[in-house]
C-alpha positions in Angstrom: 6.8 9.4 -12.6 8.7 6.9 -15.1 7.6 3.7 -15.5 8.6 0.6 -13.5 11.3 -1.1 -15.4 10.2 -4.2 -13.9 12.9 -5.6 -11.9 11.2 -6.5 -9.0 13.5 -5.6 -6.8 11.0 -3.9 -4.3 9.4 -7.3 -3.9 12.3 -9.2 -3.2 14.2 -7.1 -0.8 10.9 -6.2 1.4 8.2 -7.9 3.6 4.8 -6.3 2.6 2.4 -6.0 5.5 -0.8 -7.0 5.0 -3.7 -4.9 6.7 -7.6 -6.5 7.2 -8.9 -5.3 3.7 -6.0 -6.3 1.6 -6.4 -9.8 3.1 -10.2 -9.4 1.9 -9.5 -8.0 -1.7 -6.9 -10.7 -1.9 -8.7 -13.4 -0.7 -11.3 -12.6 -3.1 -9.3 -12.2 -5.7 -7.4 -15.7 -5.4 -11.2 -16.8 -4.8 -10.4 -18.5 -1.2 -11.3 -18.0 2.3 -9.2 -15.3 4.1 -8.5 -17.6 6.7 -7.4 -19.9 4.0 -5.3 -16.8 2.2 -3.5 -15.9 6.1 -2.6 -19.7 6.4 -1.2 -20.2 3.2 0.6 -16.9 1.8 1.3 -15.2 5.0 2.9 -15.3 8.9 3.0 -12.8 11.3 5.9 -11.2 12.1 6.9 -8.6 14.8 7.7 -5.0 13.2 8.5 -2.7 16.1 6.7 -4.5 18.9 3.3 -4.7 16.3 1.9 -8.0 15.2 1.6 -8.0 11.1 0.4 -10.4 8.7 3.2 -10.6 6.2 3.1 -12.0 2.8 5.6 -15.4 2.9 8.8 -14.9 1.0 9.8 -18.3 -1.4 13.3 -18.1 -2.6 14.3 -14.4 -1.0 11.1 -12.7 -2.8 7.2 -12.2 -2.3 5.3 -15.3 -2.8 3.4 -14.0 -5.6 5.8 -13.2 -7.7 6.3 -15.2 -11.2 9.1 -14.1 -13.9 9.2 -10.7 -12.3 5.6 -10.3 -12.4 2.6 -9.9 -9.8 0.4 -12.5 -9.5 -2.1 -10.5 -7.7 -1.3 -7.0 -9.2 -4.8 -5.9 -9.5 -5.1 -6.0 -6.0 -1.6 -6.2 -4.6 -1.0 -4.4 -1.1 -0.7 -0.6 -0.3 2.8 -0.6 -0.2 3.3 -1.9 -3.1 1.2 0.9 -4.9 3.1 3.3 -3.5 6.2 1.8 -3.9 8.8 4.0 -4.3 6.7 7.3 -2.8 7.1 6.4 0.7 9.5 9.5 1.5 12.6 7.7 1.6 15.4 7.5 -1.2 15.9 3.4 -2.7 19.4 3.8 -4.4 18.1 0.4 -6.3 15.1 1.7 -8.0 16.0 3.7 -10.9 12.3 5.3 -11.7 13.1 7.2 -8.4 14.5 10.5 -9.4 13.9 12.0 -6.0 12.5 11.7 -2.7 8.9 12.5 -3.0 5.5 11.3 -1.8 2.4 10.3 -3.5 -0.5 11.3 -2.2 -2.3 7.8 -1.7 1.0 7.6 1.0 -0.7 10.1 3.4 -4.0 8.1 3.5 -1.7 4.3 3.9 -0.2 6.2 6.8 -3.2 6.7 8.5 -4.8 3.5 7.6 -1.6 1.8 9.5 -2.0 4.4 12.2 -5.9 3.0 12.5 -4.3 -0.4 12.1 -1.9 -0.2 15.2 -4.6 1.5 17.6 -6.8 -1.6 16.5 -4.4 -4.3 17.4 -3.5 -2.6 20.6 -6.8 -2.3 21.7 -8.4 -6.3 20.3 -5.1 -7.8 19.0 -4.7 -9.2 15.7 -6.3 -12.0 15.5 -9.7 -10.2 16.5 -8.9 -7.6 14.1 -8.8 -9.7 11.3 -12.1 -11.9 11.9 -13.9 -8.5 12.4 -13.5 -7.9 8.9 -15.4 -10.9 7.8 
């Protein structure tokens, strides 16, 4: 695969979901409470009938954006490290030659899978203080 040229497109034109872990590694990261992390850089937002934490949008792009740069890239969500291998074509993102999927896709897919059972069966707010 090419290199990202950088334009940030991805993170302006999507809403990255943010699954129990990622809100740890984050958190960490950005060396704040999760709760504190949830409240300030994220909402939750319906995406086919499932609750999700997403990252807040400022200005029609991710939150932790800067000058076309992740703030948080060293631990910045699944789908953005798989961005663009998620099976589908993005006419916008030139470093996509072809449909194709990375392997790391696979094990996001069943970590969402896991992810949906969970909030059916203790809803998201118990899902996310069971990772503390």
């Amino acid at each position: 695969m090419e290199e990202c040229f950088s334009c940030a497109k991805c993170c302006k034109r999507y809403r990255i979901t943010i699954l129990p872990e990622e809100a740890e590694k984050i958190s960490a990261f950005l060396n704040i409470p999760k709760e504190k992390f949830l409240e300030k850089f994220c909402e939750i937002k319906e995406i086919n009938k499932i609750p999700f934490y997403v990252l807040r949008k400022i200005h029609n792009q991710c939150i932790f954006l800067d000058n076309n740069k992740c703030k948080i890239y060293p631990v910045r969500p699944y789908q953005c490290k798989i961005f663009p291998n998620l099976g589908s074509k993005f006419p916008f993102c030139k470093i996509q030659k072809e449909i194709f999927t990375d392997p790391l896709a696979y094990i996001v897919w069943e970590k969402y899978k896991e992810y949906v059972k969970k909030v059916r069966e203790i809803g998201i707010n118990a899902l996310f203080q069971s990772q503390c």
